[in-house]
DSSP file (Angstrom, degrees, kcal/mol; ACC not computed):
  #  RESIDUE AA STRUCTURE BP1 BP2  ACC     N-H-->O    O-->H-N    N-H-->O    O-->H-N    TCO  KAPPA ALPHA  PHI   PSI    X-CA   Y-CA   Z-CA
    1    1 A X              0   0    0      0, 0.0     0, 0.0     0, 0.0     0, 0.0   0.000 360.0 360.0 360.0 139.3  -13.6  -21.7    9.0
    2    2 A X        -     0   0    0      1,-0.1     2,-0.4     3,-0.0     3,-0.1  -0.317 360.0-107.7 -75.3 178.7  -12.9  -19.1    6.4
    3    3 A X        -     0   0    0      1,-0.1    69,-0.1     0, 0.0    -1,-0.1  -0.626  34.5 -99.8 -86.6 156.2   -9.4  -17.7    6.5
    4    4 A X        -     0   0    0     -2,-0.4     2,-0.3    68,-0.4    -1,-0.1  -0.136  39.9-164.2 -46.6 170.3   -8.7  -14.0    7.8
    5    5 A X        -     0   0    0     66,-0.2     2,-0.3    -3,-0.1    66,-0.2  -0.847  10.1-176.2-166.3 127.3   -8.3  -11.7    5.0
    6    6 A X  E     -A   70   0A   0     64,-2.3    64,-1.4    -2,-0.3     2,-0.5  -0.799  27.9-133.2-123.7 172.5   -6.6   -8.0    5.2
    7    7 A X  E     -A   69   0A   0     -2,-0.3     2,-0.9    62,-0.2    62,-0.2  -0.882  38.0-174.3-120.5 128.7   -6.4   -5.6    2.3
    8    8 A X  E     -A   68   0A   0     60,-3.1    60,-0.8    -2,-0.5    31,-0.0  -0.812  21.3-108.8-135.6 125.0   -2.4   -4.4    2.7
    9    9 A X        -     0   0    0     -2,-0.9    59,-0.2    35,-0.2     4,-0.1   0.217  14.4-164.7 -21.2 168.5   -0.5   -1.6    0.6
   10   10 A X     >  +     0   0    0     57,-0.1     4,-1.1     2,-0.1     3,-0.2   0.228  58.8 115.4-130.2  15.1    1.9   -2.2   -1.8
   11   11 A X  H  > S+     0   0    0      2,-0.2     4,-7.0     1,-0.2     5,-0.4   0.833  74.8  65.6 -44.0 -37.9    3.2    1.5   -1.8
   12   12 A X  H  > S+     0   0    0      1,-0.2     4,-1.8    27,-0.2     3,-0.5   0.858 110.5  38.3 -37.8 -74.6    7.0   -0.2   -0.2
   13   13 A X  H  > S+     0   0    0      1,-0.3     4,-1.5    -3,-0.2     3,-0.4   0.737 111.9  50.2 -39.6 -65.9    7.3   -2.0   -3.5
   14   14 A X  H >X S+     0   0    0     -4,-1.1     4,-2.2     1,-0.2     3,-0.7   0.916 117.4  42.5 -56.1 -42.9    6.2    0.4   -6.0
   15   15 A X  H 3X>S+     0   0    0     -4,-7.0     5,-3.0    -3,-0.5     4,-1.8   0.932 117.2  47.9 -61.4 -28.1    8.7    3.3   -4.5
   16   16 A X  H 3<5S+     0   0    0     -4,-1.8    -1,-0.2    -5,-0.4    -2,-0.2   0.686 110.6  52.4 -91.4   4.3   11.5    0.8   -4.0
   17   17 A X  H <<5S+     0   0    0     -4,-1.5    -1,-0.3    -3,-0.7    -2,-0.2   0.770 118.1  36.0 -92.0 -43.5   10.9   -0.4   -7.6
   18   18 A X  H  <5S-     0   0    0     -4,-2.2    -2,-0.2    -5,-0.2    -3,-0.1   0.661 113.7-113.0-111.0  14.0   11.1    2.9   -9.1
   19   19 A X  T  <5 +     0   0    0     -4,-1.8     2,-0.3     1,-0.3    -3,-0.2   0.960  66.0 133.5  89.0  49.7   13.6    4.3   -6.9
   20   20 A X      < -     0   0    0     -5,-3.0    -1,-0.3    -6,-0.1    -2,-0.1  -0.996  47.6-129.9-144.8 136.0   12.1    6.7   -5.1
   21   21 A X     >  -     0   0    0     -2,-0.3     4,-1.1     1,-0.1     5,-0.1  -0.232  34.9-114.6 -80.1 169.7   12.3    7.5   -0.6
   22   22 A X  H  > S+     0   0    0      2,-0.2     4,-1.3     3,-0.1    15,-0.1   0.619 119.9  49.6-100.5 -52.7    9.1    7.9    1.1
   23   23 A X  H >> S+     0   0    0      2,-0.1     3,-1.5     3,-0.1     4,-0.7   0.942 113.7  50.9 -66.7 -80.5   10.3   12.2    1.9
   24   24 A X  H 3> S+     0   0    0      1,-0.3     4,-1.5     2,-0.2    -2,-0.2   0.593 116.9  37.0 -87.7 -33.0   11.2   12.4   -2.1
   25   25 A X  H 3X S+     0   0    0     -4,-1.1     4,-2.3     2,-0.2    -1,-0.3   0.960 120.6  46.9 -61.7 -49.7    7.7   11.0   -3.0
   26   26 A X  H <<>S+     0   0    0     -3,-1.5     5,-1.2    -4,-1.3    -2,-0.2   0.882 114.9  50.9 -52.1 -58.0    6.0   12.9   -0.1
   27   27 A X  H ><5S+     0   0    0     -4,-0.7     3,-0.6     1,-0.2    -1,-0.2   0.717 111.6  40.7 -70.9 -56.7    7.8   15.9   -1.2
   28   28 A X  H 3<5S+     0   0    0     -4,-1.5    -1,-0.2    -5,-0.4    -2,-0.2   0.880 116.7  49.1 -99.0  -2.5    7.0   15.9   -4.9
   29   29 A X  T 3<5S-     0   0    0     -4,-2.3    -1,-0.2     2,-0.1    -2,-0.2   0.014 102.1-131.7 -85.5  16.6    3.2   14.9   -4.3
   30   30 A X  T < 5 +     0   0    0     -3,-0.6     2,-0.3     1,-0.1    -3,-0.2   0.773  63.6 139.9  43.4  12.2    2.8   17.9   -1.4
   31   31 A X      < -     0   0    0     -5,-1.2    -1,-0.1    -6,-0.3    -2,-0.1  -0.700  64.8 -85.8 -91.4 145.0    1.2   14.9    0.7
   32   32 A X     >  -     0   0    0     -2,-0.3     4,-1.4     1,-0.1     3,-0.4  -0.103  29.2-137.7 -33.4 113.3    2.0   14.6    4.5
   33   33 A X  H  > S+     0   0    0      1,-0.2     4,-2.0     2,-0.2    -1,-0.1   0.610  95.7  56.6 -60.5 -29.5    5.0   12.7    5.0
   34   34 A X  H  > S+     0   0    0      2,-0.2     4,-2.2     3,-0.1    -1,-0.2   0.843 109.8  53.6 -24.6 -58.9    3.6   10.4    8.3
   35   35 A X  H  > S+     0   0    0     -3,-0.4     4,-0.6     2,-0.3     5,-0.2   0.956 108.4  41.3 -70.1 -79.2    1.0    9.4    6.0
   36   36 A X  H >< S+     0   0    0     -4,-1.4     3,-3.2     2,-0.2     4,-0.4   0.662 119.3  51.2  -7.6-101.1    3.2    8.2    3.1
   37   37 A X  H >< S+     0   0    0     -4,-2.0     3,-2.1     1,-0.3     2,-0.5   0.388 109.3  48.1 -24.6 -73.8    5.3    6.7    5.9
   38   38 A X  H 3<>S+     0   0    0     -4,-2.2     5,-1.4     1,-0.4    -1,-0.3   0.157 113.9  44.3 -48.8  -8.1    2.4    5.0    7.5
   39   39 A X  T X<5S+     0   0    0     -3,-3.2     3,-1.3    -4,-0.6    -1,-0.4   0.736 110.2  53.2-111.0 -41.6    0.9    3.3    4.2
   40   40 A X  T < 5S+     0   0    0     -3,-2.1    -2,-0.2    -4,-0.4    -3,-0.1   0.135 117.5  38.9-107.7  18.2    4.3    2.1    2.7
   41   41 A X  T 3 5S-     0   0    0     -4,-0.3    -1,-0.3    -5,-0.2    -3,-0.2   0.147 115.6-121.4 -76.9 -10.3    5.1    0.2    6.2
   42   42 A X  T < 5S+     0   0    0     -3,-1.3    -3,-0.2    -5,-0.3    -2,-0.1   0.921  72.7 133.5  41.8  60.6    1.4   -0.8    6.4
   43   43 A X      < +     0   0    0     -5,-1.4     2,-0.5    -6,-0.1    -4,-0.1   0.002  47.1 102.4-107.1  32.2    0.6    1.0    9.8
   44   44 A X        -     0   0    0     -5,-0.3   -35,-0.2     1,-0.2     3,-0.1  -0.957  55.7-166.4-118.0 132.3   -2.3    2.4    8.2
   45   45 A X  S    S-     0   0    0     -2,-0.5     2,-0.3     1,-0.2    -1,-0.2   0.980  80.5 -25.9 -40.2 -69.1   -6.6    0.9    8.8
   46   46 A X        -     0   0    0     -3,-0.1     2,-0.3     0, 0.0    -1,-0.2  -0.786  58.8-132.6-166.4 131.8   -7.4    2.7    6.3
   47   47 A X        -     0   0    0     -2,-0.3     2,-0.0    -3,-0.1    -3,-0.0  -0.923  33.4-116.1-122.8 152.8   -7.2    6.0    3.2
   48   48 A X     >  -     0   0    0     -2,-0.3     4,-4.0     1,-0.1     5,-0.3  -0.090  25.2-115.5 -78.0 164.6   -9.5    8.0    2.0
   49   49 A X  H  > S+     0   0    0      1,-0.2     4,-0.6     2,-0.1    -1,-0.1   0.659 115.6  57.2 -96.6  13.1  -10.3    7.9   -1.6
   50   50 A X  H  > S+     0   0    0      2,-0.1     4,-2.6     3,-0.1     5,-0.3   0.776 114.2  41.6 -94.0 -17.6   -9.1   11.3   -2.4
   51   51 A X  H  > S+     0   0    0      2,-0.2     4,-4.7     1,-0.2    -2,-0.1   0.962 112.1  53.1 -55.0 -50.8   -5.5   10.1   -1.0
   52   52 A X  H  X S+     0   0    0     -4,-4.0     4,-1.4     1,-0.2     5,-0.2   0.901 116.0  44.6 -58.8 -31.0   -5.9    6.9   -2.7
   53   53 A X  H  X>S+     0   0    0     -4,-0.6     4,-1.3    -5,-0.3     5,-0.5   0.859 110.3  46.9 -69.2 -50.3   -6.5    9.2   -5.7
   54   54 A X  H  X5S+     0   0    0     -4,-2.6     4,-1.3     2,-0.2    -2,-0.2   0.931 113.9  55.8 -68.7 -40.9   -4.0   11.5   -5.3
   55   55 A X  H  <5S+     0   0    0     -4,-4.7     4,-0.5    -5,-0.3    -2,-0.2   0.927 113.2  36.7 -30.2 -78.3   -1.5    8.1   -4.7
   56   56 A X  H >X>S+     0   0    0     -4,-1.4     3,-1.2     2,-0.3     4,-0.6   0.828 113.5  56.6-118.6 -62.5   -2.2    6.3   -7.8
   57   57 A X  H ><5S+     0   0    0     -4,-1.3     3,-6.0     1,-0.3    -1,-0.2   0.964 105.7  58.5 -36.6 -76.6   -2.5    9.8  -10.3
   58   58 A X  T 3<<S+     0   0    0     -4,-1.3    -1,-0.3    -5,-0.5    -2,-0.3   0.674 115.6  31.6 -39.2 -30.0    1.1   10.6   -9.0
   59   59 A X  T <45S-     0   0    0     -3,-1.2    -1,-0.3    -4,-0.5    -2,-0.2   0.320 102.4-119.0-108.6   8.1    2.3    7.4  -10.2
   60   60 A X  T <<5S+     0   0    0     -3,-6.0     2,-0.2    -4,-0.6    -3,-0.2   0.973  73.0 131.7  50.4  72.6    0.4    7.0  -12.9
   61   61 A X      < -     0   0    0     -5,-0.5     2,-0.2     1,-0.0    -1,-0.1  -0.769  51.9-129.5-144.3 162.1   -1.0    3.3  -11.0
   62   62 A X        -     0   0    0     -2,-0.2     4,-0.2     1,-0.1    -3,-0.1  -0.378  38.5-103.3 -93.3-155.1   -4.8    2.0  -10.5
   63   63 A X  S >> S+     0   0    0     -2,-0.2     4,-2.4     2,-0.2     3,-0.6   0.592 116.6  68.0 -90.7 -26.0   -5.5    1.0   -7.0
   64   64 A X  T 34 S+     0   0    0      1,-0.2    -1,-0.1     2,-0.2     0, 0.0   0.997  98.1  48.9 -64.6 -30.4   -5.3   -2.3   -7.7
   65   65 A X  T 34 S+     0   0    0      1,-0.2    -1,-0.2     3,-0.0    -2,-0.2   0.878 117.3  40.0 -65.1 -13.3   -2.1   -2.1   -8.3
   66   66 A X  T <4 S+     0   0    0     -3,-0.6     2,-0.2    -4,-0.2    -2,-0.2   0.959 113.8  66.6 -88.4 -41.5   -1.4   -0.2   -5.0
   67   67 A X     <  +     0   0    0     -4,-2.4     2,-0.3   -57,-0.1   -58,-0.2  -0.566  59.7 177.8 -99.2 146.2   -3.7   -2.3   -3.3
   68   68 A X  E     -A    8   0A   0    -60,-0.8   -60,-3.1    -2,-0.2     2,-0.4  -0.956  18.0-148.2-149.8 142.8   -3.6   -6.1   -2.5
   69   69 A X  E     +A    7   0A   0     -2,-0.3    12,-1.4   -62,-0.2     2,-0.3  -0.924  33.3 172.3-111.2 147.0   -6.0   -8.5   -0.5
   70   70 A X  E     -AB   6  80A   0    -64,-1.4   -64,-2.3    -2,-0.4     2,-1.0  -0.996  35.5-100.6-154.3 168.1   -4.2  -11.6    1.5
   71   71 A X        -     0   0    0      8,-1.0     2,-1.0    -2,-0.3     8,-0.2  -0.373  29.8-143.2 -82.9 103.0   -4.4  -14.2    3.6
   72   72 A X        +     0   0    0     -2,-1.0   -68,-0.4     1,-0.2     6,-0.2  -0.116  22.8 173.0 -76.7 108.2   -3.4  -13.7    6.8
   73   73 A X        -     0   0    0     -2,-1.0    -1,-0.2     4,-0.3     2,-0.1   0.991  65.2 -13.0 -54.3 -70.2   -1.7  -16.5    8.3
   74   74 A X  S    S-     0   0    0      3,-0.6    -1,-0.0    -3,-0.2     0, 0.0  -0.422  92.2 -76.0-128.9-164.4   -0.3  -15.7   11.4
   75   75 A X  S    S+     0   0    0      1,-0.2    -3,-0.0    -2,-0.1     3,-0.0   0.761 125.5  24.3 -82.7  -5.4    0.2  -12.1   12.9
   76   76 A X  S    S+     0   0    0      2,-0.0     2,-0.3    -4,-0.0    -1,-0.2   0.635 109.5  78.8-131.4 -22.4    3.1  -10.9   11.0
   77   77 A X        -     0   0    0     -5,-0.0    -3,-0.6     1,-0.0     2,-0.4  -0.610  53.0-168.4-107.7 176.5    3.0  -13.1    7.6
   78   78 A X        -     0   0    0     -2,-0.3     2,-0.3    -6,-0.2    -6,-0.1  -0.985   7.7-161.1-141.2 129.0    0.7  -12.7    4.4
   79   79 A X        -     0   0    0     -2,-0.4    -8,-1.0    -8,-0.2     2,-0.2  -0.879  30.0-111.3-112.4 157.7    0.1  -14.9    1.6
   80   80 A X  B >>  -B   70   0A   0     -2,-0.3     3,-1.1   -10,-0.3     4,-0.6  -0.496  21.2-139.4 -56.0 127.5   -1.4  -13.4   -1.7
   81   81 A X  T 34 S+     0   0    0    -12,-1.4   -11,-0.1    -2,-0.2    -1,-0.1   0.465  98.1  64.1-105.7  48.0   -4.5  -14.6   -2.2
   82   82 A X  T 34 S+     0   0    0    -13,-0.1    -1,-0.2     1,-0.1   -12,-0.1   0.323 105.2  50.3 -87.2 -22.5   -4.2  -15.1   -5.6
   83   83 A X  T <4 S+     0   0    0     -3,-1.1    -2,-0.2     2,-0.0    -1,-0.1   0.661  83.7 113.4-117.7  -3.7   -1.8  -17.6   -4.7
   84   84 A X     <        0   0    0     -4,-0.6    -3,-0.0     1,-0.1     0, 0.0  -0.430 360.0 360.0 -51.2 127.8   -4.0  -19.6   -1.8
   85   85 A X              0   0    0      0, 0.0    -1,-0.1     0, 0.0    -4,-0.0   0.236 360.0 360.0 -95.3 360.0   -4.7  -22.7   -2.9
């Protein structure tokens, strides 16, 4: 059986890496602040690609960096799968 596989954010990381809140990002990108929220907890299906675009300009990122596919073990953990053996 293959494994599950989800595609999951990495927005947490990149904000908390460069020192930036989830309002102060929201705030200087004009984007809805829910939304932000809701991709950097990963409560989001899904973005559109002008979001993902507006994301990744604002931080001068590709999407791969924002975005990251892994292997979902169980309901709450994720392995890389880059690191899946």
């Amino acid at each position: 059986m293959k494994p599950k596989k989800k595609m999951i954010f990495k927005l947490d990381k990149i904000l908390d890496e460069r020192g930036l809140s989830v309002m102060k990002f929201a705030e200087q990108t004009k984007l809805n602040r829910s939304t932000i929220s809701r991709i950097y907890h990963n409560h989001n299906s899904g973005i559109t690609l002008d979001l993902l675009l507006k994301i990744t300009e604002a931080l001068n990122i590709t999407p791969n960096d924002l975005i990251e596919t892994v292997i979902v073990k169980s309901e709450e953990k994720y392995i890389p799968e880059s690191k899946e053996g």
